[in-house]
C-alpha positions, 0 to 999 in steps of 0.5 A: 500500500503507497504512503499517503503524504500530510502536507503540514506546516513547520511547528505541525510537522515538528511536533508530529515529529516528536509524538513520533520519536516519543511512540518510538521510544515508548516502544509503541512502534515495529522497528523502522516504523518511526522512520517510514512515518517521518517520510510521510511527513511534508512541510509545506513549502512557500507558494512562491507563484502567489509571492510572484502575483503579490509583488507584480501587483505591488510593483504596478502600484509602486511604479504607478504611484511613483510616476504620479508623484514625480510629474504631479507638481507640475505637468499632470497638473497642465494635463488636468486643466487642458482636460476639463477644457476638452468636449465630452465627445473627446473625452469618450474617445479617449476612455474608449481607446484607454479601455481597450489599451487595458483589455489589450494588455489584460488579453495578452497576459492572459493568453500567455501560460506564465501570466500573472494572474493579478495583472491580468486582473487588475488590468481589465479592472482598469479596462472596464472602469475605463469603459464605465467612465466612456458610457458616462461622457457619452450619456453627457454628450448625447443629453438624451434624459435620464432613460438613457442615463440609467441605461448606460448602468446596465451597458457597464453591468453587461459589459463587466459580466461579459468579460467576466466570462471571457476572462474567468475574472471574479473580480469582473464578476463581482463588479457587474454584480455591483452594477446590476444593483445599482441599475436596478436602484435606479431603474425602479426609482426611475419608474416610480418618478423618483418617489421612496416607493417602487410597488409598495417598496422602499429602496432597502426592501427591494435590494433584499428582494433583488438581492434573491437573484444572484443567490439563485443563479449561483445555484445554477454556475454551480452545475456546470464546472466552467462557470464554478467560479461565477458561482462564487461571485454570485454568491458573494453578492448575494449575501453581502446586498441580502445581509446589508438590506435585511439589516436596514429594513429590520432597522427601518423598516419599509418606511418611505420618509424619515419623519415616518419612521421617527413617528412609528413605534419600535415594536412594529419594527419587532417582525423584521428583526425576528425575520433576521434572527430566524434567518442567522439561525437557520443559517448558523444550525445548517452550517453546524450540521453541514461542517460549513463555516461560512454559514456558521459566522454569517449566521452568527454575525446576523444575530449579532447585527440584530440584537445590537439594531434591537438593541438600539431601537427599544433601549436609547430612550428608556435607558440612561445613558451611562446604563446604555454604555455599560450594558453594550460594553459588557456586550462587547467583552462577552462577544469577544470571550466568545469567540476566543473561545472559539479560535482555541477550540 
């Protein structure tokens, strides 16, 4: 039977080396045992690729920044004067060109075997920010209305989940995601003539509703293994704009002005933040159960999140202020008792 190699880190693999050398010396162990267990053993050896991608991305940045600090006292300053003088037509032309200079730099390293992925990244983000600041020049050139403004949104979202696609860029992947929300933001406020409502919806209720749709298309790139790593973009997206929202409306509700909100009482808020701990944990039982950690600490971090916003809305006013501190100082230390526990567990 092949040995099996455990890849450990250093202090692992040297206290795994004395429990081996103290079974040896007990006599717990055949002869040569001792050894043919040490072979098995690996050190884990430096990931000398990611060193490789940190430093190129490090040293984009330097040579960035030392480029801006040696020309910025006085010729990108005669640049930027000359450039708020240039028409909005030239400027599109400009970010378009710049745009695709970057997805051409981006393209060419991610052709090559030896690519760095990080540049590779970090040039199509470029790429595509480029692109989005082109889509708004073009929007101030056309004056076409608000329609088309908001339209450009989803143009860059499109864009952004397209060279996703081509690419594998999760960090383009979490960008469209990013705009697609703001787009439909905008979209349904449009519709609803700028009012705080859309179908009897304020703006941190309907970010929780859309919110469902990256979640649920995660589930779909999870089936198929080329689009695995959309499946955790997606993911990612889901929870952070659900967790954000569901907060917000457990702490205002679906009130559509501020003066609504002072005016209602904390208890009808009561249903939305038992609707968030109910959720925290669910998540937290169903990440215990299934060894997934991630589900344990966003469930556990949504119950935090809703007893601290609870906390707040039924405890300001009654309490003294000093009583207020106290209580969330204690709060604060039994938290953090907890999770020291926690790690040492």
């Amino acid at each position: 039977m092949p040995f099996r190699f455990m890849k450990l880190k250093k202090k692992q693999a040297d206290v795994a080396e004395q429990l081996i050398d103290w079974w040896d010396e007990g006599g717990f162990l055949e002869e040569g045992q001792a050894n043919r267990l040490k072979n098995t053993l690996q050190r884990k050896s430096i990931n000398l690729k990611k060193v490789a991608e940190y430093l190129m991305g490090l040293a984009i940045v330097s040579l960035v920044v030392a480029f801006f600090q040696l020309v910025a006292d006085e010729w990108i300053l005669g640049i930027l004067e000359r450039l708020f003088e240039i028409s909005d037509f030239a400027l599109f032309l400009f970010l378009i060109f710049l745009s695709l200079l970057f997805y051409g730099f981006g393209m060419r390293l991610h052709n090559q075997e030896s690519g760095v992925p990080l540049s590779k990244h970090a040039l199509l983000f470029m790429g595509s920010l480029a692109f989005g600041g082109a889509l708004h020049y073009l929007g101030k050139y056309s004056e076409a209305g608000e329609l088309f403004e908001v339209t450009m949104v989803l143009v860059f979202a499109v864009q952004a989940f397209v060279v996703s696609l081509l690419f594998r860029s999760e960090m383009l992947g979490d960008l469209g995601w990013m705009a697609l929300f703001l787009w439909l933001g905008l979209e349904t406020s449009r519709q609803s003539q700028w009012e705080s409502t859309w179908m009897g919806m304020n703006l941190p209720l309907r970010f929780l509703v859309f919110s469902l749709v990256p979640l649920l298309k995660s589930l779909v790139f999870r089936r198929s293994n080329n689009l695995a790593y959309m499946a955790l973009s997606s993911q990612r997206a889901g929870w952070v704009f659900f967790w954000v929202s569901l907060w917000l409306v457990s702490l205002f509700g679906n009130h559509s002005s501020w003066s609504s909100w002072e005016a209602a009482p904390a208890l009808s808020l009561l249903p939305w933040g038992i609707l968030m701990a109910a959720i925290g944990v669910g998540l937290w039982i169903f990440g215990r159960n299934n060894d997934n950690r991630l589900y344990v600490w966003m469930g556990l971090g949504g119950l935090i999140a809703v007893g601290y916003t609870q906390f707040f809305l039924f405890l300001w006013e009654p309490l003294h202020p000093a009583l207020f501190f106290a209580i969330m100082g204690a709060s604060f230390w039994g938290l953090g008792r907890t999770v020291e526990r926690i790690r040492r567990g």
